[in-house]
C-alpha positions, 0 to 999 in steps of 0.5 A: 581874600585868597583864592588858590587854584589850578591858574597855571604860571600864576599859581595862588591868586594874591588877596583882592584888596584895594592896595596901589600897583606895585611901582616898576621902578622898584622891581627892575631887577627882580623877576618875582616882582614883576610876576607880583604885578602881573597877578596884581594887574590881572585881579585889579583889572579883569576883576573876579571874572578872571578868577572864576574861570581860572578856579572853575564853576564849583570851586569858585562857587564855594570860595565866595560862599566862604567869603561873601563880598561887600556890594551894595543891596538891590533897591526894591525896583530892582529885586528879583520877583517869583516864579510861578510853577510854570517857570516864567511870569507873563505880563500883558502890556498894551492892548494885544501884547505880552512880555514873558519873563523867566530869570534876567530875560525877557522876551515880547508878542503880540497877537494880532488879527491874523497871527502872532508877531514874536519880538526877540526869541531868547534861547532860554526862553524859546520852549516858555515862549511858545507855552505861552503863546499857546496860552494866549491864542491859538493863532500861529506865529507869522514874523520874529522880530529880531532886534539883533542878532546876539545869540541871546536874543536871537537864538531861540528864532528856529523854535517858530519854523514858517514865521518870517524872520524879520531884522535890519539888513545889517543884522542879516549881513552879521548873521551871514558870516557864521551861519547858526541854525539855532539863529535863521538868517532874516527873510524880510530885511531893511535898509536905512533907519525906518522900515513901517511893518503892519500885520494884523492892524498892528503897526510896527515902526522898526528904527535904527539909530545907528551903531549902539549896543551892537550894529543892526540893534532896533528899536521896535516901536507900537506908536497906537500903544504907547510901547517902545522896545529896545533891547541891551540897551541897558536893563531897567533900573539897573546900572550898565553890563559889563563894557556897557554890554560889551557895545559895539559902538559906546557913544552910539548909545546916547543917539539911541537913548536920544532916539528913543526920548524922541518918541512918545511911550509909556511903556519901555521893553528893554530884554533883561531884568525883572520888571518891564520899564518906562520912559524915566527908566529910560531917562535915568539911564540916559543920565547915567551915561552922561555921567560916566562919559563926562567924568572919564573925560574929565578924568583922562584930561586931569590924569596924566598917562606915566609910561615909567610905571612899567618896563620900557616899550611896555605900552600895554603895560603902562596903559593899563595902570593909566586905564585903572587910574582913571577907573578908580577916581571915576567909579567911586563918584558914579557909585556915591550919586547912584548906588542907591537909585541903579542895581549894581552900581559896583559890579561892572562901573570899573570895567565900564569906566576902562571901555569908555576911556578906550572909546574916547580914543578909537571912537574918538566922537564929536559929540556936541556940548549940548548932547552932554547935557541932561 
């Protein structure tokens, strides 16, 4: 495929095909080569992320409709669901709770005896949020969970002015750096991995796992109904995000999954996707992470890293093409044993792949053998 735009010093994009990096060692001397390699490198590894935002949301739209590409179905768990003309779908879940959904996004309350408690408040859902609280009760909105503080979670929390914003004391610390109003800086904060809230007869058990998805990110856990809510952790039914979400801590993540596992619940709140998911959600993809570590791990030990592949003192260079390597022998397994099981498999897993390899090496964890197993 040929995608030709406005891209500066790269000029027209090469086809994205699945042919080998161009060798250093036969381009020493010739500056047109190495230019190939570099627009061969950004394509491989940044992906058509890249390429969209070189050509432009219209642009790009129109060359992929041109030319659609070969990825694997949604399974039916995974399919997105219609809209009624309200533009979100509520599900009631639990004895006094709701899950609004609209698009990828989902959002949770609760009503209580004494008022409404909010958990999470996504910007693109905060005007739908309150339509459907007002559908529900006219009782007001008394505290906003917020499991973390990502923009696309947290800011739609001003749309509830009055209600304590509730978060852990490391969520608090993050918001504090580049204040936003959209997103209010948490009144009632904890310290620690548990803190015990309790409005209205409900019973709120917030548990911080440590550093995962993005530090400060909870659990918020209905012990008496069975649910358990963790967002970006990952969507149900489907494989990981982009860098798993762009997480802050990947080998955190398995301490989440573990932490989660460890509780007693039917129903999983997750913040994304088109259906609301359960504990072999949550098992599955805890299966799914121990594939994608263990293979990269196994790969980067049977991949040696070659810095001749680039120019001499080019570390970033030859790394990554080593990075891509490794990506390119593990993506294709994880995609054989789950393409049929999680959505997307094939869009994300080599980006995803090239992260972990990098945690292996910053993060460098000690993780026991017996947590590496399912």
């Amino acid at each position: 495929m040929n995608l030709v735009g406005p891209c500066g010093a790269f000029g027209a994009w090469g086809p994205l095909d699945r042919a080998d990096p161009p060798h250093f060692n036969s381009m020493k001397s010739n500056m047109g080569s190495l230019h190939t390699l570099r627009k061969w490198l950004l394509a491989k590894t940044l992906g058509f992320g890249v390429t969209l935002l070189c050509l432009g949301g219209a642009t790009a739209t129109s060359a992929l409709a041109k030319e659609p590409f070969d990825f694997l179905p949604l399974p039916e768990q995974a399919k997105p669901v219609a809209e009624p003309a309200e533009g979100y779908r509520l599900q009631r879940v639990g004895t006094n709770g709701y899950v609004v959904m609209s698009g990828v996004v989902q959002a949770n309350f609760f009503v209580t005896k004494t008022g409404v408690v909010v958990v999470d408040a996504p910007p693109v859902l905060a005007d739908k949020l309150v339509k459907a609280i007002k559908s529900v009760t006219d009782k007001p909105v008394t505290h906003v969970i917020l499991t973390h503080d990502h923009a696309d979670h947290a800011g739609g929390a001003s749309a509830f002015p009055g209600a304590k914003i509730v978060a852990h004391a490391l969520t608090a610390e993050l918001m504090r750096v580049y204040p936003d109003p959209k997103r209010p800086i948490p009144t009632l904060t904890f310290s620690g991995a548990r803190y015990d809230l309790k409005v209205g007869g409900t019973h709120f058990q917030l548990i911080y796992p440590g550093p995962n998805h993005e530090t400060g990110n909870i659990i918020v856990y209905i012990p008496e109904q069975r649910i358990a809510m963790m967002t970006d952790l990952f969507a149900p039914g489907w494989a990981p995000y982009l860098g798993w979400g762009n997480a802050d801590h990947i080998p955190g993540l398995l301490k989440s999954y573990d932490a989660l596992l460890a509780l007693d619940f039917d129903v999983f709140l997750a913040g994304h996707a088109y259906r609301i998911g359960n504990r072999h959600d949550v098992e599955v993809s805890r299966a799914f992470f121990l594939d994608l570590w263990n293979w990269t791990k196994e790969t980067i030990a049977a991949t040696p890293f070659d810095p001749s592949k680039a120019e001499p003192g080019n570390l970033w260079l030859a790394q990554s093409i080593w990075f891509k390597e490794i990506a390119d022998k593990v993506t294709p397994r994880l995609i054989a044993k789950w393409g049929n099981e999680l959505a997307a498999v094939d869009a994300f897993t080599h980006s995803t792949v090239m992260a972990v390899v990098v945690s292996t090496f910053t993060d460098a964890p000690n993780i026991p053998d017996s947590a590496l197993k399912p």
